[in-house]
Backbone bond lengths (Angstrom), bond angles and torsions (degrees), N, CA, C in turn:
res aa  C-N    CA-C-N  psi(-1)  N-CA   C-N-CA  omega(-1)  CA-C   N-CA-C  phi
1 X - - - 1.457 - - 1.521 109.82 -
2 X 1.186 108.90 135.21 1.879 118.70 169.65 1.598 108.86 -106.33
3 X 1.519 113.77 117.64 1.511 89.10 160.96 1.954 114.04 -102.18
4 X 0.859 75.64 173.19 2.402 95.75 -168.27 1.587 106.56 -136.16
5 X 1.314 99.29 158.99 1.739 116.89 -173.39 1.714 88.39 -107.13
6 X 0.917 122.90 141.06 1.844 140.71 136.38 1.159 125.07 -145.91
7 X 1.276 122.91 124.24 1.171 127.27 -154.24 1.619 144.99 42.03
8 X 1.721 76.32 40.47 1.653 101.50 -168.26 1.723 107.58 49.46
9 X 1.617 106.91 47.34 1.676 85.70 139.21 1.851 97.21 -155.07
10 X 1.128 124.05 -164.80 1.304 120.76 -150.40 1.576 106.30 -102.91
11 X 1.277 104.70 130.51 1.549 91.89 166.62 1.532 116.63 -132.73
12 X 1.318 132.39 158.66 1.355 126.85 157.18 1.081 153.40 -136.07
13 X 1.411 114.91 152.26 1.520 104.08 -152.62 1.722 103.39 -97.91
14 X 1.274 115.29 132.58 1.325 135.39 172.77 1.293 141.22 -98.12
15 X 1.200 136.20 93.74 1.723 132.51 175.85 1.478 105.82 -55.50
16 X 1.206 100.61 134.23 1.669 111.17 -178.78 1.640 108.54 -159.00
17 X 1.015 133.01 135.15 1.147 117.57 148.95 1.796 148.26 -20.66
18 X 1.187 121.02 111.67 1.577 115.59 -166.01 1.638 109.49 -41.57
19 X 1.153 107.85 -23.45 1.926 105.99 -173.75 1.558 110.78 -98.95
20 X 1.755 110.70 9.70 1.493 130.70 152.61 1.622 121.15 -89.12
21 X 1.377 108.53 -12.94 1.781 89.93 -164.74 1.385 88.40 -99.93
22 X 1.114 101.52 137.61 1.740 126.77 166.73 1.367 123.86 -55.01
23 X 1.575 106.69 123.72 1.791 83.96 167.02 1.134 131.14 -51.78
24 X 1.904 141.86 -160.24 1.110 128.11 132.38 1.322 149.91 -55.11
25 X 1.640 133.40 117.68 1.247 111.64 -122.41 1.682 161.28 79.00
26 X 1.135 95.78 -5.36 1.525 128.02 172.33 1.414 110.79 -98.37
27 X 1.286 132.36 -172.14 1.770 134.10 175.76 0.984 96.47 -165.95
28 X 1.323 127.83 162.75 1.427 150.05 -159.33 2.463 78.17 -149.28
29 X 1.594 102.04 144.12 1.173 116.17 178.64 1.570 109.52 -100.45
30 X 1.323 139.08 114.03 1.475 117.92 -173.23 1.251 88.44 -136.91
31 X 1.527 101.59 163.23 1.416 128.26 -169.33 1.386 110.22 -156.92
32 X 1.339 129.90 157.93 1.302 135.58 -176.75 1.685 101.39 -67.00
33 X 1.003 133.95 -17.35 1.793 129.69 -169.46 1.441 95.69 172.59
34 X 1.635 104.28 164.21 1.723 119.93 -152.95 1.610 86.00 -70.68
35 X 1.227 130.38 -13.49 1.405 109.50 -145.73 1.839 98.83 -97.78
36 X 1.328 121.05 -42.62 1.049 143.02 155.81 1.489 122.04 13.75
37 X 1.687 127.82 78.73 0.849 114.10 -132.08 1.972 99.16 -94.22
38 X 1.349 135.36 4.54 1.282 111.48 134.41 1.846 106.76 -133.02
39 X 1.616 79.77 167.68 1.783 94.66 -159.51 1.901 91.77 -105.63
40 X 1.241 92.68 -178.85 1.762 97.20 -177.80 1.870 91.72 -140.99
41 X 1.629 78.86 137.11 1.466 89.42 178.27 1.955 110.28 -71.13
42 X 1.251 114.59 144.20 1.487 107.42 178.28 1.705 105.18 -129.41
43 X 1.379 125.93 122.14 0.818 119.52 -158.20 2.030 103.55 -109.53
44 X 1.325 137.52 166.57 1.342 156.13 -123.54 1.724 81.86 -101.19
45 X 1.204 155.32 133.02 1.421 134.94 110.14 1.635 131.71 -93.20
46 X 1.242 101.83 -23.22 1.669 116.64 -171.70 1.169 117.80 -149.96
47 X 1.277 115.00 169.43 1.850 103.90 166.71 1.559 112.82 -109.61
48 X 1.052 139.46 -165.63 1.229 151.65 -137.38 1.640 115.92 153.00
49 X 2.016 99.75 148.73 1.628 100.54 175.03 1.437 109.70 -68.95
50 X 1.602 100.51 149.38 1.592 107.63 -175.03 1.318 126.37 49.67
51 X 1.829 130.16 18.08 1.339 132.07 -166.10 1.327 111.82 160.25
52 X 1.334 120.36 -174.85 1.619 126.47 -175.10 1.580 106.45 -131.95
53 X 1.446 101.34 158.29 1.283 99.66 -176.37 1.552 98.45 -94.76
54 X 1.694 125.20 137.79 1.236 149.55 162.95 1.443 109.66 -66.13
55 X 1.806 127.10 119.98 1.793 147.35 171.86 1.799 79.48 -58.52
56 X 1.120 100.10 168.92 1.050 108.92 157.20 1.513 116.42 -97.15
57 X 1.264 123.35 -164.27 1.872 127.50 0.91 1.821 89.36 -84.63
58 X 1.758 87.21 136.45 1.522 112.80 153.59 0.803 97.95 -103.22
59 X 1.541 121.22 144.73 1.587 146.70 156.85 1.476 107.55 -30.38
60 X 1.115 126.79 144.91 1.698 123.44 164.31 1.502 95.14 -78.77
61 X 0.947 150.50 -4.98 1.382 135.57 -163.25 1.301 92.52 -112.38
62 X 1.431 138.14 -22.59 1.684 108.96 154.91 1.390 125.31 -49.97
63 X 1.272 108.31 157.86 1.430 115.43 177.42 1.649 119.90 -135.39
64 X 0.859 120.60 148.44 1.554 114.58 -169.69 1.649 110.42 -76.96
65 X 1.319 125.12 140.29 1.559 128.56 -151.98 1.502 117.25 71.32
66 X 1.379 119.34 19.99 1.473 112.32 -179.35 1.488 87.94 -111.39
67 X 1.940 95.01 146.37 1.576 113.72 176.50 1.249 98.93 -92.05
68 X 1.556 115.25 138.19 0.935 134.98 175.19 1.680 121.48 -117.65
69 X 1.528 119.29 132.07 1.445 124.01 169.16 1.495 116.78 -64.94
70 X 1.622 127.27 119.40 1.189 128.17 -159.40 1.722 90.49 -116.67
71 X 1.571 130.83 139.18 1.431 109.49 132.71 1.616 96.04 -145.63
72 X 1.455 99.06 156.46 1.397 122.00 174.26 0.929 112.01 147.64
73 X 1.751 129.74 -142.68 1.498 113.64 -22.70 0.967 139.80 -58.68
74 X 1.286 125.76 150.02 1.835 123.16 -159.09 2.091 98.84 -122.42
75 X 1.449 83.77 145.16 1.505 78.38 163.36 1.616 119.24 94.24
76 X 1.190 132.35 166.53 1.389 148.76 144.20 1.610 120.25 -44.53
77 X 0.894 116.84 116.54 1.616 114.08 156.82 1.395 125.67 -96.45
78 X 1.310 125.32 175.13 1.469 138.34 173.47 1.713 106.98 -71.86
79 X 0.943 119.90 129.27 1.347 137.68 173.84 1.729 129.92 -120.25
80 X 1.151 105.90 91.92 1.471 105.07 -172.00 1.520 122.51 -88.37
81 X 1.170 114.17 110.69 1.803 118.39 -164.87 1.366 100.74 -58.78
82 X 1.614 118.31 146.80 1.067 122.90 -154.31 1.789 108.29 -106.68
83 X 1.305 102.41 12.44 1.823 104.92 158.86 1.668 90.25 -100.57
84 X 1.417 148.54 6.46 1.358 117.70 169.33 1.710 110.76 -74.61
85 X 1.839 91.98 153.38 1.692 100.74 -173.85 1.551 97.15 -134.35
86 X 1.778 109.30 -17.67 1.275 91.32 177.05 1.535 111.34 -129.49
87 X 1.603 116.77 107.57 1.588 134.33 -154.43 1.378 116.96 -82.32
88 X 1.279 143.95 50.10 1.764 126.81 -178.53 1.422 114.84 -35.30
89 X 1.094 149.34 153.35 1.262 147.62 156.83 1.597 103.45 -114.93
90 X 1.389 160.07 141.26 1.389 141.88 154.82 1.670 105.56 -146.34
91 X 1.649 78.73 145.09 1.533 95.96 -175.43 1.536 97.18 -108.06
92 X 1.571 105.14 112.83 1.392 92.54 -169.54 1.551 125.53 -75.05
93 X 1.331 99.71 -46.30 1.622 119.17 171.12 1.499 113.10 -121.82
94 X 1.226 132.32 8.38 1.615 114.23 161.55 1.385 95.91 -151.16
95 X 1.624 115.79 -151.17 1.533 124.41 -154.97 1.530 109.10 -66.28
96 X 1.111 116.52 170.77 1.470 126.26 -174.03 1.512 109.96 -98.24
97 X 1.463 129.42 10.70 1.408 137.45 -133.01 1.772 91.80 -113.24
98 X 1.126 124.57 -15.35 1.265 109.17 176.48 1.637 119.35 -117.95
99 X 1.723 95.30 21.32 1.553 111.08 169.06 1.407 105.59 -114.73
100 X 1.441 116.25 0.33 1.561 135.29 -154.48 2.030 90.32 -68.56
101 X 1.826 105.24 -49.35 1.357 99.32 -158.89 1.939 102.41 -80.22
102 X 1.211 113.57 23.48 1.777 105.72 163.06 1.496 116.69 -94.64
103 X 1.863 113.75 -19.92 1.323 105.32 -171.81 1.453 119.73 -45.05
104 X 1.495 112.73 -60.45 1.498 138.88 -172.03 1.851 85.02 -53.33
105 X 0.917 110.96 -41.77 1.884 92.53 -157.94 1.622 93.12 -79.13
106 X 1.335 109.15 -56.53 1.843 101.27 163.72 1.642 124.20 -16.05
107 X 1.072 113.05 -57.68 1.623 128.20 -137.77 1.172 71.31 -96.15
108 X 1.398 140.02 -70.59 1.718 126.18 -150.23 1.996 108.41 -69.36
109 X 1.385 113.76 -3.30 0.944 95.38 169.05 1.925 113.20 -119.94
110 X 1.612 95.02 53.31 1.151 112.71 -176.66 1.554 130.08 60.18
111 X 1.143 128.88 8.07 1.736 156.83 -164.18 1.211 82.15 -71.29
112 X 1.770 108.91 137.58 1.647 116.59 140.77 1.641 107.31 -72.62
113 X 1.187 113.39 151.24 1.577 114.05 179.13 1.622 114.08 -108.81
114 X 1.239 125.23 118.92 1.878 99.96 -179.35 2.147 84.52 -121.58
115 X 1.506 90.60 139.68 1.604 94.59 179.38 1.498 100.31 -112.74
116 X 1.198 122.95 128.66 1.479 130.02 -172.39 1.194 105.54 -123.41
117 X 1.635 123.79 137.58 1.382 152.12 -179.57 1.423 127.03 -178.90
118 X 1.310 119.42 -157.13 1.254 123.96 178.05 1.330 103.10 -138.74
119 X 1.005 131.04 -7.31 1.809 130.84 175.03 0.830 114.62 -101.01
120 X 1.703 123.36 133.20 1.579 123.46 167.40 1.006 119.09 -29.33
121 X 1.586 126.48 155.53 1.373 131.79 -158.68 2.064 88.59 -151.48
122 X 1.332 101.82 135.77 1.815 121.36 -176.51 1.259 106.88 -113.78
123 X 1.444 123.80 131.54 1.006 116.74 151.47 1.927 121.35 63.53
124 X 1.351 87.47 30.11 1.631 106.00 151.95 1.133 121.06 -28.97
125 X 0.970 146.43 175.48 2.116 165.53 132.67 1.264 89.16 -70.08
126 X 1.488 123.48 143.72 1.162 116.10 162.45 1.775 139.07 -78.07
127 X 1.899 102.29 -3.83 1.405 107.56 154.95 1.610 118.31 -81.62
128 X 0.847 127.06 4.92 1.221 111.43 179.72 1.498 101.27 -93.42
129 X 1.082 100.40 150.45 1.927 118.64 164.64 1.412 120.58 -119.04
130 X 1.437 114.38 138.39 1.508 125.98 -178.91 0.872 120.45 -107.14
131 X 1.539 122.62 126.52 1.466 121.62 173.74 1.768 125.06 -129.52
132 X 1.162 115.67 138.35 1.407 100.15 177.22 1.614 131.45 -45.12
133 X 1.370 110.75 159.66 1.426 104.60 157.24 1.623 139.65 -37.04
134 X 0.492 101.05 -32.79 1.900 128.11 -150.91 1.733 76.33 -91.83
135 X 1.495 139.50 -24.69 1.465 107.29 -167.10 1.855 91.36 -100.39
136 X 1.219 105.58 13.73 1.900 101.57 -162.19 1.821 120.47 -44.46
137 X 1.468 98.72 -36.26 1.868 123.15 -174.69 1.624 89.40 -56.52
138 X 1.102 105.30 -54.23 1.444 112.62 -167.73 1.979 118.26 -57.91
139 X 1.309 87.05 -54.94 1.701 118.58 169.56 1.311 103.39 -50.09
140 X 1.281 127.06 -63.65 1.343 130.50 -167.98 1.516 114.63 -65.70
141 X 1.676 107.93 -35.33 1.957 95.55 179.10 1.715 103.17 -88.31
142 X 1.269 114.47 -1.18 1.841 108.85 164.02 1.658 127.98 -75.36
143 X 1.391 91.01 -30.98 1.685 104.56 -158.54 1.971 89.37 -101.40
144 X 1.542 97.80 143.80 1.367 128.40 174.99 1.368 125.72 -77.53
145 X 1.837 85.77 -43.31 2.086 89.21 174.95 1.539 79.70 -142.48
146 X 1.731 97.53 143.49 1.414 119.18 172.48 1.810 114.89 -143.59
147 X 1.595 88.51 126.99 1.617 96.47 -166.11 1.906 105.22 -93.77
148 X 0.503 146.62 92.75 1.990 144.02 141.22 1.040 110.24 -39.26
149 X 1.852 101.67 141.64 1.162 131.57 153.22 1.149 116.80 -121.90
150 X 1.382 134.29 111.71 1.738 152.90 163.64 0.671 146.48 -104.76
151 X 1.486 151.38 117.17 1.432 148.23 -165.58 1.583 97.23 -87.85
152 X 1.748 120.12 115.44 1.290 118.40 -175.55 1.232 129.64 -20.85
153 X 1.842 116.17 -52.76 1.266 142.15 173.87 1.862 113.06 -25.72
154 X 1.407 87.80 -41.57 1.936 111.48 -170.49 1.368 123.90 -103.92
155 X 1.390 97.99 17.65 1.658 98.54 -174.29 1.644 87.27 -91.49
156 X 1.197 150.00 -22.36 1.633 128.82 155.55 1.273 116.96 -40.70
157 X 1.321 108.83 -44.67 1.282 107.48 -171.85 1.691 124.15 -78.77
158 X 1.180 86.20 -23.28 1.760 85.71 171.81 1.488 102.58 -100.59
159 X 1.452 147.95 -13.91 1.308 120.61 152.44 1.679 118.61 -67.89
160 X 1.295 116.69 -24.53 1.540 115.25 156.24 1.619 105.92 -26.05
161 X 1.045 83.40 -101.52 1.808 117.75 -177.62 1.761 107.20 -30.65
162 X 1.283 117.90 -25.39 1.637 118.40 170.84 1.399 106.29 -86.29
163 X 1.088 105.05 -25.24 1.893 101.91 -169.91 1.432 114.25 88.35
164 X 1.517 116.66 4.16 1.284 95.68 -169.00 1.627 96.79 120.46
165 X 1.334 108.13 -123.30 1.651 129.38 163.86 1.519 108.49 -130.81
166 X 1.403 122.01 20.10 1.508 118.02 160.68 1.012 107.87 -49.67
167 X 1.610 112.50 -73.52 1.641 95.53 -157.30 1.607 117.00 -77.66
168 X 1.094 119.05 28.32 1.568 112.75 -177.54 1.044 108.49 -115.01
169 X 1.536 132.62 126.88 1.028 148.94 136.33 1.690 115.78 8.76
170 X 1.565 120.86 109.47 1.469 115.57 -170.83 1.761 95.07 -53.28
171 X 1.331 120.09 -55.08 1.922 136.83 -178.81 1.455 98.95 -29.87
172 X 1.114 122.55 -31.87 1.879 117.73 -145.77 1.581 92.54 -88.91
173 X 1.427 92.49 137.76 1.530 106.02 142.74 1.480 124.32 -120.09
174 X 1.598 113.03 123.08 1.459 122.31 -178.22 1.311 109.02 -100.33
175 X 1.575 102.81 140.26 1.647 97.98 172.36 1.759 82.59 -128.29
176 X 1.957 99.18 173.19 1.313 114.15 -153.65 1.589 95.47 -153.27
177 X 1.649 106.58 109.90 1.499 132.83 169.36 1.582 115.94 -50.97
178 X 1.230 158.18 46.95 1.147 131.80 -142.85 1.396 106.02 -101.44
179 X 1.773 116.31 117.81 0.871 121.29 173.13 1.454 135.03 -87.65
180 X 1.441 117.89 141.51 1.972 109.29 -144.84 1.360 74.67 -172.57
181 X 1.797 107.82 145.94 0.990 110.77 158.38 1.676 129.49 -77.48
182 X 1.888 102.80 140.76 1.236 115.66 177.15 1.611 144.82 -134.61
183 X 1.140 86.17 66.12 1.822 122.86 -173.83 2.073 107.21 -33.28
184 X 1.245 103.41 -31.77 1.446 79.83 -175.22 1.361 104.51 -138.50
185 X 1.164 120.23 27.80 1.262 116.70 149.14 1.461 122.41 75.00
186 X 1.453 114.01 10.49 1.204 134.50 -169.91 1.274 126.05 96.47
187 X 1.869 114.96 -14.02 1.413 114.15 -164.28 1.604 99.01 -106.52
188 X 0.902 141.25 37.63 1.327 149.06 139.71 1.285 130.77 -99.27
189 X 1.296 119.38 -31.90 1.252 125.72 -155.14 1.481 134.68 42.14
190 X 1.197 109.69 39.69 1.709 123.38 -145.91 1.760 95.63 -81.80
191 X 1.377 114.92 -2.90 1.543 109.75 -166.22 1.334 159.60 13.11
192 X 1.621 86.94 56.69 1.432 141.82 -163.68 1.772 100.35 -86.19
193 X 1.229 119.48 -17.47 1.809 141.18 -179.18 1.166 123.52 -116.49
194 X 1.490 118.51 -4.32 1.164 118.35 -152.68 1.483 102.41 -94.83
195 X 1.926 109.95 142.33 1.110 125.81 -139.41 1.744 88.84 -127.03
196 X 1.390 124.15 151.82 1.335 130.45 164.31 1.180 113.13 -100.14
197 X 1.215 104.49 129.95 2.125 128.83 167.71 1.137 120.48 -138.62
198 X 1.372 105.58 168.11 1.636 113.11 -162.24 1.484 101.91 -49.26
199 X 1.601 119.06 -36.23 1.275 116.22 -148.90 1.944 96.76 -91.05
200 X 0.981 126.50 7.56 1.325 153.97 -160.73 1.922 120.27 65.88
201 X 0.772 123.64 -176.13 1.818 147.91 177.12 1.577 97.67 -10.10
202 X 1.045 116.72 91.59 2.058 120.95 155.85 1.239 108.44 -97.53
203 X 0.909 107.40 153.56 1.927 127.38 171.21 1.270 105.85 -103.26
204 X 2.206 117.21 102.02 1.172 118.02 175.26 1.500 114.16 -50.23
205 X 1.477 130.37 -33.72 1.220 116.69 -177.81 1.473 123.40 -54.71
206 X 1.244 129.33 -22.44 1.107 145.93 -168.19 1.698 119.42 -111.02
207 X 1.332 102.20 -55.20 1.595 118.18 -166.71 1.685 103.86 -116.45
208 X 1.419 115.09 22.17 1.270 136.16 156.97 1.265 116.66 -148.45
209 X 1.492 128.90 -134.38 1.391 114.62 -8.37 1.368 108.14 -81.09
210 X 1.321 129.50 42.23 1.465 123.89 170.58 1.713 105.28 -118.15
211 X 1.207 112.28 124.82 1.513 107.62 167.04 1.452 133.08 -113.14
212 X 0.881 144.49 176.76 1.234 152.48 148.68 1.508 113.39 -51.87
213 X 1.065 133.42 127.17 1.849 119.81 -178.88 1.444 99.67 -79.91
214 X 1.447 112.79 -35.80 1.769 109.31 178.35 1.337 115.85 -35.66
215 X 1.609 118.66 -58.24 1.301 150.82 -155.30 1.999 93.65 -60.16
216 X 2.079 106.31 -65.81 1.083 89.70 156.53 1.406 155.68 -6.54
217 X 1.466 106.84 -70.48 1.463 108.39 -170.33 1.626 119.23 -74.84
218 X 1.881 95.40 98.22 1.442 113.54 -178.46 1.544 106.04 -82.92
């Protein structure tokens, strides 16, 4: 393992097997050794030789050259329909780093890309464009497919701020990252993640962590 700074926070890069790296949106569970009694979800931003590079947050207590216990990938990923041309990406409340691995899949299927947040952003593509939060109402009735990132806690707050499905585009399909802690990876069922939808109580570790925003609106 290597860890790296972007955008002043930590990330790391991991050798794993190709039938280990996660799509976008997916997690792989790692831990310092099998025995390790909780794991941290690590989610997809880039690729890399022999492995992918890990969004953060990494632990400060990793260290670079430490073996690490890997299993997965677990979960749902982001899926971008392949007539979209116009891509939002948004980081609603933290880094943009685990929407980072849709650009490349965007762009090769000809997509304008717009990445929306409020935190500095490194080392862009040079088609993509950035825009603050504050233009999202706007963002959302342009763009066709739109990906989220949320910390469970804040998904009120960003259906606030949508209106519902006002401001979205009738065309669009949004899907929604929701980040929550997820200790066992689905094989507990300890429902320690568990998220509310129309259809009632899922466990993002399992039956996410990517959703439908439709599904959302409880």
């Amino acid at each position: 393992m290597e860890v790296s700074l972007e955008d002043e926070q930590r990330l790391a890069r991991l050798n794993c097997p190709p039938n280990m790296i996660p799509s976008a949106g997916q997690y792989l569970l790692a831990s310092h050794d099998s025995v390790s009694p909780l794991a941290i979800p690590l989610f997809y931003t880039d690729s890399a030789p022999q492995g992918f590079i890990a969004a953060p947050p990494v632990p400060a207590s990793w260290n670079p050259g430490q073996r690490m216990a890997l299993r997965g990938p677990f979960g749902h990923g982001f899926e971008i329909p392949a007539v979209a041309r116009k891509i939002a990406l948004i980081a609603y409340d933290d880094s943009h780093l685990r929407l980072r691995g849709l650009i490349q899949a965007a762009l090769r299927q000809g997509a304008a890309v717009v990445l929306v947040g409020n935190l500095a952003v490194e080392n862009l593509p040079d088609a993509v464009e950035m825009q603050p939060l504050s233009l999202l109402p706007e963002i959302m009735a342009w763009a066709d497919y739109a990906a989220f990132d949320v910390a469970r806690e804040n998904l009120s707050g960003l259906k606030e701020m949508l209106g519902g499905q006002k401001q979205i585009s009738v065309w669009s399909e949004v899907q929604v990252l929701i980040r929550t802690p997820m200790p066992c990876g689905g094989v507990a069922e300890c429902g320690v993640c568990a998220v509310s939808l129309r259809s009632g109580w899922k466990m993002a570790c399992k039956d996410g962590p990517v959703f439908e925003y439709n599904d959302l609106l409880t």
